[in-house]
C-alpha positions in Angstrom: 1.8 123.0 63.4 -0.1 121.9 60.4 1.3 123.7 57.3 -1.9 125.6 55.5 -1.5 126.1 51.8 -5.1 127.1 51.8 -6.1 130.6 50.6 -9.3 132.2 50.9 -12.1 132.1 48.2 -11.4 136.0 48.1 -7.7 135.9 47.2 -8.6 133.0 44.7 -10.9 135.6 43.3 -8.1 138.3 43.2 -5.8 136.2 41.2 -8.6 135.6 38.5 -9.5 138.7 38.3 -5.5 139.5 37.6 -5.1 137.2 35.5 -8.3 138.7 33.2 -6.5 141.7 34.0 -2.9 140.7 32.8 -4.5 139.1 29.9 -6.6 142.2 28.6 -4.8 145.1 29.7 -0.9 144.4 30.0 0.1 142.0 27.6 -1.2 144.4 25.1 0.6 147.1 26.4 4.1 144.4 26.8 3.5 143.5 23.4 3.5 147.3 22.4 6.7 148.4 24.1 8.5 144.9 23.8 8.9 144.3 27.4 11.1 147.2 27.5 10.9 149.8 30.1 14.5 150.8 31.4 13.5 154.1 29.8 9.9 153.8 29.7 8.0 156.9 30.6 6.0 157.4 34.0 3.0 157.4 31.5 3.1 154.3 30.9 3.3 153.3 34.6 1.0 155.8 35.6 -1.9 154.6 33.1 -1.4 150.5 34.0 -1.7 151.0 37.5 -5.1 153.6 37.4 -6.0 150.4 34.9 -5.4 148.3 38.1 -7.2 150.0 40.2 -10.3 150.3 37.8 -10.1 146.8 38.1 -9.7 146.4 41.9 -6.5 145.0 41.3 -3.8 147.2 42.8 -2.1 146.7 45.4 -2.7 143.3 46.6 0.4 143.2 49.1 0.0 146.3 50.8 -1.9 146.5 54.2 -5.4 147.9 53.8 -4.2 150.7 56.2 -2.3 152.1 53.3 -5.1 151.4 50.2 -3.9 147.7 49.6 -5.5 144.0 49.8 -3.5 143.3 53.2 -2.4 140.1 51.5 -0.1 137.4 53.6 3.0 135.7 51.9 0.9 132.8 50.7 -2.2 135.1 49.3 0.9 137.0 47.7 2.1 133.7 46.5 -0.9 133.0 44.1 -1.6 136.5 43.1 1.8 137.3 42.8 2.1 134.4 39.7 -0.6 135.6 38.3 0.5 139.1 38.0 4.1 137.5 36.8 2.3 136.4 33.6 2.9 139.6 32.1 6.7 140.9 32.5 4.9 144.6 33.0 2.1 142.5 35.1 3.9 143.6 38.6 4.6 147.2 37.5 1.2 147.8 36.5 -0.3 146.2 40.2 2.6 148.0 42.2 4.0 145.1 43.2 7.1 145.3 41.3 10.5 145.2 42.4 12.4 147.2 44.2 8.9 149.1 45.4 7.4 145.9 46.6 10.1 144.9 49.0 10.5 148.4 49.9 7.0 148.5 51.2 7.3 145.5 53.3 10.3 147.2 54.5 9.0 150.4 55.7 6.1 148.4 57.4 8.3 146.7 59.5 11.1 149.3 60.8 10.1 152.9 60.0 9.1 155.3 62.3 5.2 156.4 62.1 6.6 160.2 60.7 8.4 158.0 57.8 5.6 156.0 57.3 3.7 158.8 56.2 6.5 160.8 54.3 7.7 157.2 51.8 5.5 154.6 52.5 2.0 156.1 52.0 2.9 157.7 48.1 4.8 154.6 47.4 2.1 152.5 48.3 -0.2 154.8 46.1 1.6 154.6 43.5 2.7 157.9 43.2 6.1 157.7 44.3 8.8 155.1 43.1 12.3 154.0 45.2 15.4 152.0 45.2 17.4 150.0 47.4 21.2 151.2 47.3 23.3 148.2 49.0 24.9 146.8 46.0 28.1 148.6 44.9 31.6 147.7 42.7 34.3 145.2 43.2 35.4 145.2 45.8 32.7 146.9 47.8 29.1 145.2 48.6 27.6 142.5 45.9 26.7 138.5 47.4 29.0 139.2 50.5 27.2 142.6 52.0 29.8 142.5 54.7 32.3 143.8 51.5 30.1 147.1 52.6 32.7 150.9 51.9 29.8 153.3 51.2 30.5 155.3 54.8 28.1 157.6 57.0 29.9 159.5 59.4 28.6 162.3 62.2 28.1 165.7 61.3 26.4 168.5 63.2 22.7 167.8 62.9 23.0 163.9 60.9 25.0 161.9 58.7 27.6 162.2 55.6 27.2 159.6 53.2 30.0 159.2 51.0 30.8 156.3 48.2 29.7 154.3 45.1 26.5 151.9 44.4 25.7 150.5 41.4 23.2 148.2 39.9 20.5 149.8 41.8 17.9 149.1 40.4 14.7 151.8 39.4 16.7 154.8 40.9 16.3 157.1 37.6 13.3 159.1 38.9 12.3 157.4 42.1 11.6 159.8 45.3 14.1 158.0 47.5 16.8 155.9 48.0 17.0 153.4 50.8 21.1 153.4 51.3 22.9 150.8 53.3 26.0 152.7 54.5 28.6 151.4 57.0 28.6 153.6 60.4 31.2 151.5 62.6 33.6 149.0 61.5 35.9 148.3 58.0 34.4 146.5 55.3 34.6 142.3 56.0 32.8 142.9 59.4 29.5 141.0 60.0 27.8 144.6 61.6 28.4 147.7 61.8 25.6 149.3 59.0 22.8 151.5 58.9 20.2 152.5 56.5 19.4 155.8 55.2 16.5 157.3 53.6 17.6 159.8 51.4 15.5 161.7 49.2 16.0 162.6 45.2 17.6 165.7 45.0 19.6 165.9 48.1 22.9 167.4 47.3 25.8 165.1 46.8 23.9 162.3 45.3 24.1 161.9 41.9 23.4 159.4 39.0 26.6 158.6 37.0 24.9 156.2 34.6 22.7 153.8 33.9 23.9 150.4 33.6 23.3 148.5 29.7 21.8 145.2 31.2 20.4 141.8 29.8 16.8 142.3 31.2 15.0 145.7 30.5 11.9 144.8 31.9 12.4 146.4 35.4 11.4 149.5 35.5 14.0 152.7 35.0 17.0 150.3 34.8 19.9 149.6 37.1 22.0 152.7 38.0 25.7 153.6 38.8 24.7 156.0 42.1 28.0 158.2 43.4 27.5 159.9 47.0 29.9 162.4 47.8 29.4 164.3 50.7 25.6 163.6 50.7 24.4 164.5 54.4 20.9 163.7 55.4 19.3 164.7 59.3 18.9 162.3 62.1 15.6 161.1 61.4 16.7 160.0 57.8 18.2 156.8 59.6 16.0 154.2 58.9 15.9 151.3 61.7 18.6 151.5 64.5 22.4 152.4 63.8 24.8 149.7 63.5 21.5 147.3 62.9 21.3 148.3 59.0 22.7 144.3 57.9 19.5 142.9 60.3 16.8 145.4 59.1 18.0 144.3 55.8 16.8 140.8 56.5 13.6 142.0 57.0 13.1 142.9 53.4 15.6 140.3 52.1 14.4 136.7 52.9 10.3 137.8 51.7 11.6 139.8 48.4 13.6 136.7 47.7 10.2 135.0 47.8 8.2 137.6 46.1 10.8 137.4 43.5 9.6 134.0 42.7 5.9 134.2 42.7 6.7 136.4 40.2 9.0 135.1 37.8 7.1 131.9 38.5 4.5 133.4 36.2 6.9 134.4 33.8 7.8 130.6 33.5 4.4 129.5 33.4 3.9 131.6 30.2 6.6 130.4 28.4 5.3 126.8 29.1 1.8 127.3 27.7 3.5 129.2 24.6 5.2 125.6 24.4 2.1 123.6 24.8 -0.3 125.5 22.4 3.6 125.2 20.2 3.7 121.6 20.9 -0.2 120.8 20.0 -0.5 122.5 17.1 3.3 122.1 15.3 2.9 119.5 12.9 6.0 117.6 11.9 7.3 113.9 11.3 3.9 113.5 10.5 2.2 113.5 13.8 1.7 116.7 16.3 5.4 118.1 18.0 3.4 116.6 21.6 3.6 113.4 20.3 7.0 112.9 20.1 8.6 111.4 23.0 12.0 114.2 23.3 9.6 116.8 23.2 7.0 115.3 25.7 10.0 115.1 27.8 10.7 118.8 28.1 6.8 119.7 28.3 6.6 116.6 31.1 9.8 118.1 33.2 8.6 121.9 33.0 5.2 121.0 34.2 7.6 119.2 37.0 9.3 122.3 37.7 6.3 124.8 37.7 4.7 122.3 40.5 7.6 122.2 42.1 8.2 125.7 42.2 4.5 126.3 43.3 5.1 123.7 46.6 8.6 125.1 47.6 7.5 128.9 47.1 3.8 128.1 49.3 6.3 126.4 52.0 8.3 129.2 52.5 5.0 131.8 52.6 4.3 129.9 55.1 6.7 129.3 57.0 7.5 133.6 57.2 3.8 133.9 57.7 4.0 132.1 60.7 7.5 133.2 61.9 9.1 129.8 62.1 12.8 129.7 62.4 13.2 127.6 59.1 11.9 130.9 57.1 16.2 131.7 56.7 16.9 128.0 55.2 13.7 128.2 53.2 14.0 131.3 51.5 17.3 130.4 50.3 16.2 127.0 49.0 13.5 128.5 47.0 15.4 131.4 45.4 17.9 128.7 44.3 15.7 126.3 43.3 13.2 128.6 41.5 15.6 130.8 40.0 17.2 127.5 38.0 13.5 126.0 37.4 12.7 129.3 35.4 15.4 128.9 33.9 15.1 125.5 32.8 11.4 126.0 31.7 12.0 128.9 29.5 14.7 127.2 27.6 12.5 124.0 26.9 10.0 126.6 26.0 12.9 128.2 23.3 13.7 124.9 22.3 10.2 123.4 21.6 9.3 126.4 19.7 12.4 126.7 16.9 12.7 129.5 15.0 9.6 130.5 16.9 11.3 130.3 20.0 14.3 132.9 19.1 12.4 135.4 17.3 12.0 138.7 19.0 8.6 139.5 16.6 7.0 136.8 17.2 6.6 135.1 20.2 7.6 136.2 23.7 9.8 133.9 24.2 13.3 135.7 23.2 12.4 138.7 25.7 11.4 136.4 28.8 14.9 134.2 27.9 17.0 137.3 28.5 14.6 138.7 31.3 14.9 135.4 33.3 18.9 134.6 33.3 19.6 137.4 35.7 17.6 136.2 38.4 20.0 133.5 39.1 22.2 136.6 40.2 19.7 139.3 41.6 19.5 138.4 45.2 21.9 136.7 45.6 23.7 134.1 43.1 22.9 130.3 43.4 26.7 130.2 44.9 25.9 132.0 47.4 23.0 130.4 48.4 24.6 127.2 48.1 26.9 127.8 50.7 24.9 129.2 53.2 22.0 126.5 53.0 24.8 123.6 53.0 26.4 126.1 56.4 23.1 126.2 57.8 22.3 121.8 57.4 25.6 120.7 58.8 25.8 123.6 61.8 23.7 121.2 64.3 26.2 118.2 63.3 29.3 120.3 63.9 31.4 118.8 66.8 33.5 121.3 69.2 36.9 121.4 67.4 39.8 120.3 69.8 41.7 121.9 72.2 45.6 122.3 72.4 44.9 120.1 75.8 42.9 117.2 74.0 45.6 116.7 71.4 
């Protein structure tokens, strides 16, 4: 089958119109708060996204069933970026993480009754939510099989007891999504469910919240301790014991949205280096006239394409289904994650003093902002090793016998 990077005239409408939007409505606000929103108040949320939805705007991933655009992967992909511009650009259009993958998530495996109860206000806007799978050493982190948070039978549901952390927009959401193990010891490839537990319940609790690098996520990472939290029978979310392959559902796509996103983060930084670069005199001719620096600009504008092509491949590839879609999404969280990386540094380094002030330029805040994203789901390591298991499992031979010597 023909891979179709095409998008239609109307989604290449929607991106322009975010990226007006971005550029007249959020950077402002960014610029006002610093980028920082760990303890940002729902006012500020609240009043971006009724901006975005003045603007027609909001919402571009969610099916139209819900109030969304009903975007695919590769509509997501170029609106996505555009909306990335801005570090408050996917918190303003709702499709910010953890909500955004959330979303998807409840699409795909929740029952019509939860549907209506989480996904319709969260798609709204009027309800936040995290996803609680990550917990301390030695529990849960790039292995999930390292899973201890446990969910055991009671009369009428489930006892959730144990510790997640790094969870990431769980001060004042409406629910948690909670991976908990329901069979098995931690190490074991199955045996996990997911919960939906609502704020409030008794026995979950917020211990802390978590003094990060990045503070542009919304609400901040939190240290969450259950202890005897015990939700009903039609809190499970998915099937029991299927929790590590519902996960998948939201994983491999959030990887990817994860990129369109911080894609545009790159992209900013590299036209802060360009307009940097072409106006900067020094040596007596422009910065963009010197070969070192035409370098960095040349590479960066490698990257971003780069990025772009690998990020559209995988869209479509979990559009369409194909098998690949595992393989790809790894590829491109590992490759992106590093190509942001790079392209915000060059951006740093073109720009000086410029490039390192926290007044003056963006660029200090999108530095910090990006470097974590080589960690959030899932490290490069760990990516590494499952696309390099994934490429030789077809070559593997049969090992031998005790019989063939």
């Amino acid at each position: 089958m023909p891979i179709q990077f095409d998008v239609d005239p109307t989604v290449t409408q929607l991106a322009s119109d975010t990226a007006a939007f971005v550029r007249e409505v959020v950077i402002p606000a960014e610029r006002e708060c610093g980028g920082s929103v760990h303890d940002a108040p729902e006012a500020l949320r609240e009043t971006l996204q009724k901006a975005a939805r003045d603007a027609g705007v909001f919402a571009p991933h969610v099916p139209t069933r819900w109030g969304g655009h009903g975007l695919d992967l590769r509509g997501q992909a170029v609106v996505f970026e555009a909306a990335g511009y801005s570090l408050l650009g996917p918190l303003a259009l709702n499709c910010a993480a953890p909500d955004e993958g959330n979303m998807h998530l409840l699409e795909k495996v929740a029952t019509e009754e939860q549907k209506q109860t989480y996904l319709r206000p969260l798609a709204a806007g009027t309800s936040r939510s995290c996803f609680a799978m990550t917990e301390p050493a030695p529990g849960a982190g790039a292995d999930p099989r390292s899973l201890r948070t446990t969910a055991t039978r009671v009369p009428g549901g489930w006892r959730i007891d144990g510790r997640k952390w790094f969870i990431t927009g769980a001060q004042g959401a409406g629910f948690a999504i909670v991976m908990a193990r329901t069979s098995g010891s931690p190490g074991d490839p199955g045996g996990a469910t997911m919960f939906l537990v609502d704020a409030g319940t008794p026995g979950m609790s917020i211990v802390r919240t978590i003094e990060t690098l990045d503070e542009s996520l919304f609400a901040g990472h939190s240290e969450i301790v259950f202890d005897g939290c015990v939700v009903g029978e039609e809190q499970v979310l998915g099937a029991v014991d299927r929790g590590f392959e519902g996960a998948q559902v939201r994983l491999g796509p959030a990887r990817t949205t994860h990129c369109m996103r911080w894609l545009g983060a790159a992209r900013r930084a590299q036209d802060l280096a360009l307009e940097r670069a072409g106006g900067r005199m020094a040596f007596g001719s422009p910065l963009g006239d010197l070969g070192m620096v035409q370098q960095m600009l040349a590479d960066s504008e490698i990257d971003i394409e780069a990025s772009r092509a690998l990020i559209l491949r995988t869209a479509w590839e979990l559009d369409t289904g194909s098998a690949a879609a595992s393989q790809l999404t790894s590829v491109s969280k590992t490759f992106v994650a590093e190509a942001v990386n790079r392209v915000v540094d060059r951006a740093v380094q073109i720009c000086g003093a410029l490039g390192i002030s926290a007044d003056d330029a963006p660029l200090a805040r999108l530095f910090r902002e990006v470097r974590p994203f080589r960690i959030y789901d899932g490290p490069s390591e760990t990516h590494r090793f499952a696309i390099a298991r994934r490429a030789v499992r077809p070559y593997r031979r049969p090992r031998p016998g005790p019989a063939d010597g």
